[in-house]
LUMGU-960471 format. One record per residue (C-alpha): residue number from 1; residue in one letter; x, y, z. Coordinates in nm, 4 decimals. Example, Ala and Ser with C-alpha at 12.3 -4.5 7.8 and 13.67 -1.06 7.14 Angstrom:
% residues 2
{site 1; 'A'; {1.2300; -0.4500; 0.7800}}
{site 2; 'S'; {1.3670; -0.1060; 0.7140}}
This chain:
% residues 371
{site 1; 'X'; {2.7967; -0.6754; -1.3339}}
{site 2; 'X'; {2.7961; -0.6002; -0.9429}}
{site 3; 'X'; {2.5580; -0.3681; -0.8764}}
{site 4; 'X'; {2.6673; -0.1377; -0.5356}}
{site 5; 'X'; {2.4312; -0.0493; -0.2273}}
{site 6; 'X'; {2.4374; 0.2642; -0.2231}}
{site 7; 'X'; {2.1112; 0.3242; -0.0619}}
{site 8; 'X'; {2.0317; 0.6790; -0.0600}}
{site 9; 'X'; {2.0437; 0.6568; -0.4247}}
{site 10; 'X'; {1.9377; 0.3744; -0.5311}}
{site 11; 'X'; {1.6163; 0.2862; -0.3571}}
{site 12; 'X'; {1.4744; 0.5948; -0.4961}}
{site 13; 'X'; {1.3191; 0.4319; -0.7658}}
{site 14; 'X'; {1.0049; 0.5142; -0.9580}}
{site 15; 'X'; {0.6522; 0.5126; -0.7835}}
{site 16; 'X'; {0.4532; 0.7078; -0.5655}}
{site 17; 'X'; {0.0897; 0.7556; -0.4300}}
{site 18; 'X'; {0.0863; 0.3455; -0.4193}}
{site 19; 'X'; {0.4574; 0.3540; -0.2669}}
{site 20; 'X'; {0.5598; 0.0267; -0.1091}}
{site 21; 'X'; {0.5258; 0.0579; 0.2499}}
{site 22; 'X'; {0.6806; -0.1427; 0.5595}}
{site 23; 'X'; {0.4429; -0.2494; 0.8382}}
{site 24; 'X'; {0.3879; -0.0423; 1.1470}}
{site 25; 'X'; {0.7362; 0.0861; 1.2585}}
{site 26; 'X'; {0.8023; 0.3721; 1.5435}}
{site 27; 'X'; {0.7722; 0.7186; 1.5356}}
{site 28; 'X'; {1.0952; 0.7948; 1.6576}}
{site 29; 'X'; {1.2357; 0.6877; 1.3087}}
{site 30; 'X'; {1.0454; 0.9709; 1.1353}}
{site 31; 'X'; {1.3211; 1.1953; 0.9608}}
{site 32; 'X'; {1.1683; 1.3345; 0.6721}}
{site 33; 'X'; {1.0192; 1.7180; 0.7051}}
{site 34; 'X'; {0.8099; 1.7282; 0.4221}}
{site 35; 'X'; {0.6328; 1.4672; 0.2747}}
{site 36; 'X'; {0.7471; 1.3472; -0.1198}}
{site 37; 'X'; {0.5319; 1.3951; -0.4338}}
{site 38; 'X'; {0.2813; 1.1165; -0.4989}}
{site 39; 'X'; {0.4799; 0.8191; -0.6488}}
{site 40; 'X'; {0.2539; 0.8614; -1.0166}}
{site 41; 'X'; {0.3555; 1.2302; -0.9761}}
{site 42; 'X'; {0.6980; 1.1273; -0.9458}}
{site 43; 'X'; {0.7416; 0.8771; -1.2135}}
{site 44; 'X'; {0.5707; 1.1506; -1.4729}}
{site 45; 'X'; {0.7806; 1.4470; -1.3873}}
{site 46; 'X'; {1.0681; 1.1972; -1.4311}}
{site 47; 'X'; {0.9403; 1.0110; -1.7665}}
{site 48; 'X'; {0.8667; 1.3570; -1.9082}}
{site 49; 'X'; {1.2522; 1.4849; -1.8427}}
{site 50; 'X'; {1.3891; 1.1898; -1.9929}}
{site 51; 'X'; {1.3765; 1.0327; -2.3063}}
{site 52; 'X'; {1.2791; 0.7070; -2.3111}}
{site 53; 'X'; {1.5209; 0.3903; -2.3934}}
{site 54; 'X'; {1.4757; 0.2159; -2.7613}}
{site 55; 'X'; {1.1768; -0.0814; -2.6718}}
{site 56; 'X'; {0.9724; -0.2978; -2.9145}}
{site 57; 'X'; {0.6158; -0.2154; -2.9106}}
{site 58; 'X'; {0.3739; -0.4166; -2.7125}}
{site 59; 'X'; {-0.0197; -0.4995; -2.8443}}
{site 60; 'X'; {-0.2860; -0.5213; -2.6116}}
{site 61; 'X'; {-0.4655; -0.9072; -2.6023}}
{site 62; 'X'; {-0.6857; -0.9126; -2.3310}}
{site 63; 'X'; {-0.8208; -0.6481; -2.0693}}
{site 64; 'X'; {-1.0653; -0.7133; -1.8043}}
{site 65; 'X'; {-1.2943; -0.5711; -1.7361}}
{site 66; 'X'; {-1.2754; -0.3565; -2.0181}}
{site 67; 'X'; {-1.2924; 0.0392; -2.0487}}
{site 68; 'X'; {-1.6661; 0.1266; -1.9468}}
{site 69; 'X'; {-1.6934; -0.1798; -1.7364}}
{site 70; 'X'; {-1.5911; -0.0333; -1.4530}}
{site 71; 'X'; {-1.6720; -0.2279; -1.1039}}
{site 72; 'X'; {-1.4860; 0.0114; -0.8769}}
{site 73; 'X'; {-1.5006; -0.0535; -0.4782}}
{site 74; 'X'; {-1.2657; 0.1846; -0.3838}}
{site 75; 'X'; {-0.9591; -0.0323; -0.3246}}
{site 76; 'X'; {-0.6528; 0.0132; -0.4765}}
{site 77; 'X'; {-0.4989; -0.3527; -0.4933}}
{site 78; 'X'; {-0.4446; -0.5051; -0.7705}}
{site 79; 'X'; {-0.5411; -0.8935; -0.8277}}
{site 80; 'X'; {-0.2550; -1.1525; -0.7928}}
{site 81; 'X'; {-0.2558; -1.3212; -1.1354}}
{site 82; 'X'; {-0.1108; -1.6458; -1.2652}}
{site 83; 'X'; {-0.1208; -1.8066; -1.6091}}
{site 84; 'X'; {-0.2986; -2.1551; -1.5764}}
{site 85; 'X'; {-0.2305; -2.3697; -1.9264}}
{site 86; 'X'; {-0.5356; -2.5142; -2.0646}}
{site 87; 'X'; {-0.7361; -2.3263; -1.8628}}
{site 88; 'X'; {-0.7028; -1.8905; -1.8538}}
{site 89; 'X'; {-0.5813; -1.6965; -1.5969}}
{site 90; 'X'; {-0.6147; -1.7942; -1.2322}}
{site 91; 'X'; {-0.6378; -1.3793; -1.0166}}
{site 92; 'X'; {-0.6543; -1.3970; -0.5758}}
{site 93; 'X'; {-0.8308; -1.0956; -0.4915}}
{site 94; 'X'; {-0.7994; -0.9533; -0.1093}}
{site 95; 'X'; {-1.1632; -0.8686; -0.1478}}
{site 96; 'X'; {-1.3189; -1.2227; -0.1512}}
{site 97; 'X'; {-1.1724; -1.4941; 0.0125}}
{site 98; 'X'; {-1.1636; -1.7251; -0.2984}}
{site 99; 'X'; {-0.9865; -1.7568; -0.6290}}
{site 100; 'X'; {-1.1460; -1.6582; -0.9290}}
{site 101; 'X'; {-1.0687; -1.8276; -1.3174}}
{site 102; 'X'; {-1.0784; -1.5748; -1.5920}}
{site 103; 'X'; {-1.1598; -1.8043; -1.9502}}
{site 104; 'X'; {-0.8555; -1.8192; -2.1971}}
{site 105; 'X'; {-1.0193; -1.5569; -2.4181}}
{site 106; 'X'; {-1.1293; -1.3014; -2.1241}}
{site 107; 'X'; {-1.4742; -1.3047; -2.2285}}
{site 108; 'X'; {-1.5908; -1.4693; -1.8955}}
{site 109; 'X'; {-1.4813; -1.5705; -1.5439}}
{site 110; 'X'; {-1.6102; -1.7799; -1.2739}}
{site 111; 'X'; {-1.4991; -1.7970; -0.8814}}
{site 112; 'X'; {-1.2941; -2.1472; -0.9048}}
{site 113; 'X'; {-1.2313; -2.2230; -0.5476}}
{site 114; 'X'; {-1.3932; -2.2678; -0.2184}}
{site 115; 'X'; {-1.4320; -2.0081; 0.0140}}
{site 116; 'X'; {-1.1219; -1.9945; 0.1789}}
{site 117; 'X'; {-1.0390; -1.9546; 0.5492}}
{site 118; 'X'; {-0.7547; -1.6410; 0.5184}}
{site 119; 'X'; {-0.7661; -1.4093; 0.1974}}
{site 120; 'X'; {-0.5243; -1.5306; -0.0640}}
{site 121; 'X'; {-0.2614; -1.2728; -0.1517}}
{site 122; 'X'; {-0.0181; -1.4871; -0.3752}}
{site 123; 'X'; {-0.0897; -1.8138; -0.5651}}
{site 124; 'X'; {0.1487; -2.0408; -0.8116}}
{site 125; 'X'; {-0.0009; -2.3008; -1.0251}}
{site 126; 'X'; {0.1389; -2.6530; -1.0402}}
{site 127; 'X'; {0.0467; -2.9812; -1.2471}}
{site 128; 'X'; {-0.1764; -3.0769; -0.9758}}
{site 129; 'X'; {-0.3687; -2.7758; -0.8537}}
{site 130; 'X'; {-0.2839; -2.4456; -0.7535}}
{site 131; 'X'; {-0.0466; -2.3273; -0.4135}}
{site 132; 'X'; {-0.2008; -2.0619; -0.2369}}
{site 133; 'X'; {-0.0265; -1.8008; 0.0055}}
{site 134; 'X'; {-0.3513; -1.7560; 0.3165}}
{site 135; 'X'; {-0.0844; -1.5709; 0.5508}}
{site 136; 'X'; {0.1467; -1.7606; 0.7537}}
{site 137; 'X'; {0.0526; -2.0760; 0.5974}}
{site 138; 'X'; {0.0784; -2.2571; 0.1963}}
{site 139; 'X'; {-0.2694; -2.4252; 0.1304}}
{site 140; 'X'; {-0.2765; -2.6815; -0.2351}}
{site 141; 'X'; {-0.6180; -2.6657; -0.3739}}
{site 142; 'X'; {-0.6471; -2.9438; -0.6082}}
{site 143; 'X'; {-0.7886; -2.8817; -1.0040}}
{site 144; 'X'; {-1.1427; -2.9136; -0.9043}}
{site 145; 'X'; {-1.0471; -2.5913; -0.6951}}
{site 146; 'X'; {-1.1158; -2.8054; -0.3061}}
{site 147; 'X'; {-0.8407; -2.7264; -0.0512}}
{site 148; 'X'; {-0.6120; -3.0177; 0.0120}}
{site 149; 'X'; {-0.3218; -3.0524; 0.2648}}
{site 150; 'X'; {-0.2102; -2.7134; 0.4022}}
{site 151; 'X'; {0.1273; -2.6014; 0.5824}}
{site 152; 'X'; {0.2147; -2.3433; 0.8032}}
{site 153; 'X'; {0.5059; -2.1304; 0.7381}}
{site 154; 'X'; {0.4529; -1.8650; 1.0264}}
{site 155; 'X'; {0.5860; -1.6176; 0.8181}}
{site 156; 'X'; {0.4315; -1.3160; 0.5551}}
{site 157; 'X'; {0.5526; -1.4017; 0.2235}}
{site 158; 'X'; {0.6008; -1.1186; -0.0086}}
{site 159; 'X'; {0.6692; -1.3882; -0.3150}}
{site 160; 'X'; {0.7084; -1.7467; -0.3488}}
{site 161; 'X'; {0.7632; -1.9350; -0.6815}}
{site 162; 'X'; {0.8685; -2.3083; -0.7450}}
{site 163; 'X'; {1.0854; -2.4506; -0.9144}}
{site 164; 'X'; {1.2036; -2.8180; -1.0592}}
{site 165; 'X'; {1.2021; -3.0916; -0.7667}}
{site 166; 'X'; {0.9580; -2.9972; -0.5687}}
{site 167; 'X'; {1.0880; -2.6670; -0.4537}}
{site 168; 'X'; {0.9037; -2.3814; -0.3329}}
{site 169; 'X'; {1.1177; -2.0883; -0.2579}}
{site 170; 'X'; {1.0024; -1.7847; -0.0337}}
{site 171; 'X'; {1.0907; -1.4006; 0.0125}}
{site 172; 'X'; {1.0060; -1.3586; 0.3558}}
{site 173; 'X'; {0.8632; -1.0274; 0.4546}}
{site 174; 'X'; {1.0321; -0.9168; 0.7746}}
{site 175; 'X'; {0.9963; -0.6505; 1.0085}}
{site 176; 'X'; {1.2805; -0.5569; 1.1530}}
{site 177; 'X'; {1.5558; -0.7399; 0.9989}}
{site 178; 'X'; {1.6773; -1.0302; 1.1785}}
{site 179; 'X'; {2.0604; -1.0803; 1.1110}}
{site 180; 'X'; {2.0836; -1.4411; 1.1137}}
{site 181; 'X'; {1.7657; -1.4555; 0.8214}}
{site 182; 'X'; {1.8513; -1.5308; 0.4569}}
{site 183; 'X'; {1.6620; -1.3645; 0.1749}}
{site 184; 'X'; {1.5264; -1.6613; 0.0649}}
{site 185; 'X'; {1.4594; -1.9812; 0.1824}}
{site 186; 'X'; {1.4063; -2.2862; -0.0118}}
{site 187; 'X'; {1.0953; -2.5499; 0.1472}}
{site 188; 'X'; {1.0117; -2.8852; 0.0110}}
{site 189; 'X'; {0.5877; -2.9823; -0.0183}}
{site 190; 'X'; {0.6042; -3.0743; 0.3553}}
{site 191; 'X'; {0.6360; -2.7707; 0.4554}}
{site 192; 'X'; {1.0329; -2.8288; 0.5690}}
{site 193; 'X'; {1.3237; -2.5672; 0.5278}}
{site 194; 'X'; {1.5848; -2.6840; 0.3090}}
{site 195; 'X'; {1.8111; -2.4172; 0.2068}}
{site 196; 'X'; {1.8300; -2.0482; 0.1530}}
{site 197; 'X'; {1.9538; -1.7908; -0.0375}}
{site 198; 'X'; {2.0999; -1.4575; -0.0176}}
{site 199; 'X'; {2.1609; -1.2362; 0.2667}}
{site 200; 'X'; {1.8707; -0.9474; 0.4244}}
{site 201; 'X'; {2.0150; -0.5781; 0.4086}}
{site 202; 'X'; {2.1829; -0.4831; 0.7500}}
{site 203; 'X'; {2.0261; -0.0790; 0.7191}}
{site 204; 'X'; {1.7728; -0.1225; 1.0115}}
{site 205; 'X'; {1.6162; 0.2276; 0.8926}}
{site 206; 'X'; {1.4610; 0.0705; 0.6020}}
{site 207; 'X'; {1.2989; -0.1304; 0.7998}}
{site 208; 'X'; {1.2729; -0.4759; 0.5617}}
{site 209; 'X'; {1.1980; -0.2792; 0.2715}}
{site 210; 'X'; {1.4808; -0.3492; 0.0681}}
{site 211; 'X'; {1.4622; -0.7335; 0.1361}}
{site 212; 'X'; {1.1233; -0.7541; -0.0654}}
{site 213; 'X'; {1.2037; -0.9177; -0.3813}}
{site 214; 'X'; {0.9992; -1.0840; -0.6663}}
{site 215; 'X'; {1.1081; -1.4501; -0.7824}}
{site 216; 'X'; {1.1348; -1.6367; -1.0978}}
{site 217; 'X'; {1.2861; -2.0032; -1.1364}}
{site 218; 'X'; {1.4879; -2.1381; -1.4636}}
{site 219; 'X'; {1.7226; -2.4386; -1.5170}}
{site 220; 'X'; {1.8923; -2.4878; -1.1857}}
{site 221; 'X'; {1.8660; -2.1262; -1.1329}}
{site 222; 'X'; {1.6203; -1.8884; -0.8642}}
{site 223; 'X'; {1.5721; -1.5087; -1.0666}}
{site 224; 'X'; {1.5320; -1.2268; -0.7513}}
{site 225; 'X'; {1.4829; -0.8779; -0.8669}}
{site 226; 'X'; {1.4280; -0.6165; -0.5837}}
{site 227; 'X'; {1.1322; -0.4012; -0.5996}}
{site 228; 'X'; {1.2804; -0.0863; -0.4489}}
{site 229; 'X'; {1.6438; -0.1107; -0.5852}}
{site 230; 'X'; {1.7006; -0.1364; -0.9495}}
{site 231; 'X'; {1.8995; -0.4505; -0.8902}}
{site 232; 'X'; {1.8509; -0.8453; -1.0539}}
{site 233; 'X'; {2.0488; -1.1341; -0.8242}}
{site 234; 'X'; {2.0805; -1.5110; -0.9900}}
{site 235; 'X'; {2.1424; -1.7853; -0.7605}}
{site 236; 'X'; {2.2159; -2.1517; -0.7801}}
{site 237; 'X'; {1.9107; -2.3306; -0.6825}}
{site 238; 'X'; {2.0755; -2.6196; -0.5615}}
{site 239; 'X'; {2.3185; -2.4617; -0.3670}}
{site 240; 'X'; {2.1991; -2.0793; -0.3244}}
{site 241; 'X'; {2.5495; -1.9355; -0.4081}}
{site 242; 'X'; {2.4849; -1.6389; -0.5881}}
{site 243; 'X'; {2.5989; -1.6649; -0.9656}}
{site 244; 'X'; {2.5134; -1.2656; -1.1097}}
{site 245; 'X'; {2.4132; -0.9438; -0.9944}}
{site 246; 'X'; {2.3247; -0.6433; -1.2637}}
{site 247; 'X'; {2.1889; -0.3058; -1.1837}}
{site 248; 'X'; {1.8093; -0.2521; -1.4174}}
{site 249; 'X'; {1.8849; 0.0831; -1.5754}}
{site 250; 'X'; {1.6254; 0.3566; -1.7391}}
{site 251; 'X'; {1.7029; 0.6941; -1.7540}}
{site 252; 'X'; {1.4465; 0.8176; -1.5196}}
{site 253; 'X'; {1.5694; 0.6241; -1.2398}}
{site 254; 'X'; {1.8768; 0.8658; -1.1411}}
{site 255; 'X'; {1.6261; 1.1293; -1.1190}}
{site 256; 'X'; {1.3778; 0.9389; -0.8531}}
{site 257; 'X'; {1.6761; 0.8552; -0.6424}}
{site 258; 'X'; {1.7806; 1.2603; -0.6285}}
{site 259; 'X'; {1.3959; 1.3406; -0.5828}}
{site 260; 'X'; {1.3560; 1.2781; -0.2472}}
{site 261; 'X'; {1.5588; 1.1581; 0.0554}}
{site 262; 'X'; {1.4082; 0.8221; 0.0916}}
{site 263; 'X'; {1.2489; 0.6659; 0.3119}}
{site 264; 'X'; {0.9574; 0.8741; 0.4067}}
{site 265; 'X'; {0.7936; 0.8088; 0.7157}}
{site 266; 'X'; {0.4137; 0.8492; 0.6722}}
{site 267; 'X'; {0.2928; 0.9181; 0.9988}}
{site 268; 'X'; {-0.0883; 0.8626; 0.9206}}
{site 269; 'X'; {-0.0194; 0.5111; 0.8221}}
{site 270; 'X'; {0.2914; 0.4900; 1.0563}}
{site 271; 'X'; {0.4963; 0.2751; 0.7846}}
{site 272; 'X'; {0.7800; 0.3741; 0.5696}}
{site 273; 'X'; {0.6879; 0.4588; 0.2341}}
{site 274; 'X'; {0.9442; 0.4240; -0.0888}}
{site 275; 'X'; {0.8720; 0.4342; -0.4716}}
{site 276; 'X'; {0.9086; 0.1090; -0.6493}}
{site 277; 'X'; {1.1133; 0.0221; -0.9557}}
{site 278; 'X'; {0.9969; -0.3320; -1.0584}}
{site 279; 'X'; {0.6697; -0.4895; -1.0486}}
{site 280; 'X'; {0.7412; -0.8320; -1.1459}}
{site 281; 'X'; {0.9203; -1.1249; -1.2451}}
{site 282; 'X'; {0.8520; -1.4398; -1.4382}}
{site 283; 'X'; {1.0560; -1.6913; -1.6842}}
{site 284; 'X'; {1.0398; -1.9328; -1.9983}}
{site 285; 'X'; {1.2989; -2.1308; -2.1276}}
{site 286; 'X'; {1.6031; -1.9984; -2.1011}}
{site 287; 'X'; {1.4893; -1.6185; -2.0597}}
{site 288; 'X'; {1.4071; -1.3929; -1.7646}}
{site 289; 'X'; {1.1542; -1.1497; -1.7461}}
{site 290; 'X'; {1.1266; -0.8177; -1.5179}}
{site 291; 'X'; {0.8146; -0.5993; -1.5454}}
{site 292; 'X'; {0.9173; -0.2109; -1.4649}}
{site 293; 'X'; {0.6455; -0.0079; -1.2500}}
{site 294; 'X'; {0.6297; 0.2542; -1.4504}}
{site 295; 'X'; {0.3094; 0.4175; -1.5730}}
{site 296; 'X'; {0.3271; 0.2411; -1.8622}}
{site 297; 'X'; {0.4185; -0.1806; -1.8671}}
{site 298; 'X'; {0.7624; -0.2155; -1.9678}}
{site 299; 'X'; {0.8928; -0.5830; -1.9776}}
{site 300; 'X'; {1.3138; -0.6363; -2.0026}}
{site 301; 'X'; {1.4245; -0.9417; -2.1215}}
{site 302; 'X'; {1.7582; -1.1012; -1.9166}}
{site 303; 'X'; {1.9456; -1.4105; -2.0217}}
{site 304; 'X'; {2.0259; -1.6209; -1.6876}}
{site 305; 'X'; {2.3824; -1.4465; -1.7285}}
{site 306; 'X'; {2.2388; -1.1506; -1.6188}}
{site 307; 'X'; {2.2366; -0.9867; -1.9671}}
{site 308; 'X'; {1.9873; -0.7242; -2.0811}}
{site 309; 'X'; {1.8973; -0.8773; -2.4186}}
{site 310; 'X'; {1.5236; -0.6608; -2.5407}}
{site 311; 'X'; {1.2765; -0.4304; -2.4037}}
{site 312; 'X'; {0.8757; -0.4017; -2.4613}}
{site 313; 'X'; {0.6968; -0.0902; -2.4034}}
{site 314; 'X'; {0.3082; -0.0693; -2.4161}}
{site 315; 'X'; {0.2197; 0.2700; -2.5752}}
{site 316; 'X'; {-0.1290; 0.2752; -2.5912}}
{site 317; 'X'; {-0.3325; 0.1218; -2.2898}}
{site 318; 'X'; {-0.6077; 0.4017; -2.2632}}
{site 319; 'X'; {-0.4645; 0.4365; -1.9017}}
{site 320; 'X'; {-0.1623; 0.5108; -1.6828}}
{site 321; 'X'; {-0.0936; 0.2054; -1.4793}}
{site 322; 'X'; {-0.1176; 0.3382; -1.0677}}
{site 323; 'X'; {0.0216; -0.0273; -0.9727}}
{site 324; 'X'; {0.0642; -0.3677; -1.0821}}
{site 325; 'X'; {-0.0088; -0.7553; -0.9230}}
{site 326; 'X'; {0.1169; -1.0237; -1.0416}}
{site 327; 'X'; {0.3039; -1.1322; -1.3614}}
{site 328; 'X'; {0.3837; -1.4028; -1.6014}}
{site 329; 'X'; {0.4712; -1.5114; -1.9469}}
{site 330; 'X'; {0.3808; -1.8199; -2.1894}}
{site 331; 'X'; {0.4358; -1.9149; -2.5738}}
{site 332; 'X'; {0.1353; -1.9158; -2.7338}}
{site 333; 'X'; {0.0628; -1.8912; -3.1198}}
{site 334; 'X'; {0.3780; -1.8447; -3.2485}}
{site 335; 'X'; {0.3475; -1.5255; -2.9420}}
{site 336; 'X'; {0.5261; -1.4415; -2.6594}}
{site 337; 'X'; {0.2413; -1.3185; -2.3809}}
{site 338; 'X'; {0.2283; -1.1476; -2.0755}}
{site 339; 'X'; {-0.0237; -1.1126; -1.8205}}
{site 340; 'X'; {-0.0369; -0.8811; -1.5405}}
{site 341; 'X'; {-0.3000; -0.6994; -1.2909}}
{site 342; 'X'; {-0.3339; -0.2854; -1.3445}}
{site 343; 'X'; {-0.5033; -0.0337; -1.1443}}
{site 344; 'X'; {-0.6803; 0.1920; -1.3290}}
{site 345; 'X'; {-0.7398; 0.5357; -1.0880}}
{site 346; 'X'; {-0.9823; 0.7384; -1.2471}}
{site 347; 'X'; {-1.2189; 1.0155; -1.1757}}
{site 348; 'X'; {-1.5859; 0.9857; -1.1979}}
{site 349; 'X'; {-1.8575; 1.2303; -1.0206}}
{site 350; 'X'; {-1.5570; 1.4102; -0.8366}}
{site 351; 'X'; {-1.4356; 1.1374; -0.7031}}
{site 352; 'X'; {-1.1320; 0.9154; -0.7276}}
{site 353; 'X'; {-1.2134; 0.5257; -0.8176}}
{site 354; 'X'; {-0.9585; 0.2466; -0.8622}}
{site 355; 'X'; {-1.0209; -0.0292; -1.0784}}
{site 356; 'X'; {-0.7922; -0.3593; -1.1018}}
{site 357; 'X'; {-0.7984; -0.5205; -1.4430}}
{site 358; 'X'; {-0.6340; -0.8233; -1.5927}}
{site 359; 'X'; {-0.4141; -0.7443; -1.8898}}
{site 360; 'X'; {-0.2209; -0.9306; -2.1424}}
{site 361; 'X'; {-0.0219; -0.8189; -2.3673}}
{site 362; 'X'; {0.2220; -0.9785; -2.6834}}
{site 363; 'X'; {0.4542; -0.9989; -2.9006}}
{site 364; 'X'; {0.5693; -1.2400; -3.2135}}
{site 365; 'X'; {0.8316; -1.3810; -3.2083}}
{site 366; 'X'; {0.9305; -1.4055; -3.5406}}
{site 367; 'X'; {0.9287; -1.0521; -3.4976}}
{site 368; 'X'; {1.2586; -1.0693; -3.2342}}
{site 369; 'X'; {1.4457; -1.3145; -3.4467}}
{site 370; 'X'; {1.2967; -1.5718; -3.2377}}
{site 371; 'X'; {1.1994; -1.9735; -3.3992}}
């Protein structure tokens, strides 16, 4: 289903306080008066006018730290998770300059790699090691967690996944938008460009925004769902024709795009702030998986068609998600799980804390007519 860019209203999506932001633009694109409502302000006044779509409930397997451990350094980024089999969950954290392995069971963690030279902000495990995004440049760290060979990619990566053959595909994060520049490009474990995907938006006011997408890979196929539109593209991964397009509906989304007259431009921080619809994307088998950034995790499953087949809501986290890092999916116990990073903002001693924790959640599959 082709999903139209109309701009103004679709890029309103859901967030707020935590709104994704562009890097340093000019003043003279300020056009918004008044500054919006915070983005969790936003997506509450929105959740609470609309009734929520039919979803299968989620169950909580693993939260860490958990409520009462709270480690709070005033930050409010989330870690960068990853599912490693065999081993737990692998989290990058822009606070240390290592990577840190969290035990299958979340009952203990350890820091797993060497002190590295830039702060990791995006990693993807492999079957020999881990790939690790240190800004303008791919490092491989091997399983005993020691950096190997390293390439430079000169460019900030707002998500990279691979896929079958050795390919490691890129959403470069670009300010302004170069014309000539594909949404993604496609590099081999050299380091070398070749192919790409996609083309970047031509609205200069949004400054890149609309270009930042989160990736997924299936069978001959590259998943890119858009964090500020509610839109999913599928494209060949051999040749990087795109195969599908389909809006991501919920019923509060109309109401974020009226809300405001996006994109604000937050003099303070001089960037261009806009809410966020999606927070994720990850894949197994034959399914897709988008994680909504809503206050509470909501996972959509897509077939590679494009088609919305299920939906998982998680009612009762003890928390309202302020923003997410990170996201993946395995088979495990006759289970589908999900992991994902959640800031927790909460207020302590009048004042406000953020606290990232690792959480996974499930489902059975027996339970969605599923072997």
């Amino acid at each position: 289903m082709e999903l139209a860019l109309s701009v103004g209203l679709i890029v309103t999506s859901l967030a707020g306080s935590g709104c994704s932001e562009s890097p340093s633009i000019q003043a003279a694109d300020a056009t918004a008066p008044l500054e919006p409502p915070s983005e969790v302000q936003l997506k509450l006044r929105a959740l609470a006018r609309h009734a929520q779509p039919p979803a299968l409930p989620l169950q909580v397997e693993g939260l860490y730290p958990r409520i009462g451990e709270e480690r709070s350094s005033g930050l409010k980024e989330a870690f960068f998770v990853r599912y490693w089999p065999g081993r737990g969950v692998v989290m990058a954290s822009g606070r240390i300059q290592r990577l840190t392995l969290l035990n299958q069971d979340f009952s203990a963690h350890r820091h797993w790699s060497e002190r590295l030279e830039n702060t990791p902000s995006n990693i993807e495990v492999l079957d020999d090691g881990v790939l690790v995004d240190a800004g303008g440049s791919l490092l491989h760290l091997d399983p005993e967690g020691i950096p190997g060979k390293a390439f430079h990619t000169f460019l900030d990566i707002f998500d990279l996944v691979t896929a079958p053959g050795e390919q490691i595909w890129i959403n470069p994060d670009l300010t302004p938008i170069p014309s000539e520049r594909a949404l993604l490009l496609r590099l081999n474990r050299l380091g070398q460009r070749t192919g790409k995907a996609g083309r970047r938006s031509q609205d200069d006011k949004w400054k890149g925004l609309l270009d930042r997408v989160f990736l997924a890979a299936g069978p001959g196929r590259i998943a890119a769902v858009h964090a500020i539109m509610p839109q999913l593209r599928i494209f060949d991964s051999s040749t990087g024709r795109e195969l599908a397009r389909t809006r991501i509906d919920h019923p509060s989304f109309a109401f974020m795009a009226q809300a405001y007259d996006w994109p604000y431009y937050d003099r303070s921080k001089r960037s261009l702030r806009a809410p966020r619809y999606t927070a994720g994307a990850a894949a197994l088998d034959d399914r897709l998986y988008v994680l909504l950034h809503l206050p509470d995790p909501e996972i959509i499953e897509f077939s590679w068609e494009g088609e919305e087949l299920r939906r998982w809501r998680l009612r009762d986290l003890g928390f309202q998600a302020f923003d997410y890092g990170g996201f993946d999916v395995r088979r495990s116990e006759g289970k589908l799980k999900w992991v994902t990073s959640v800031v927790h903002r909460y207020q302590e001693d009048g004042r406000r804390h953020y606290q990232p924790r690792v959480l996974e959640v499930s489902f059975r599959a027996s339970e969605a007519g599923e072997p």
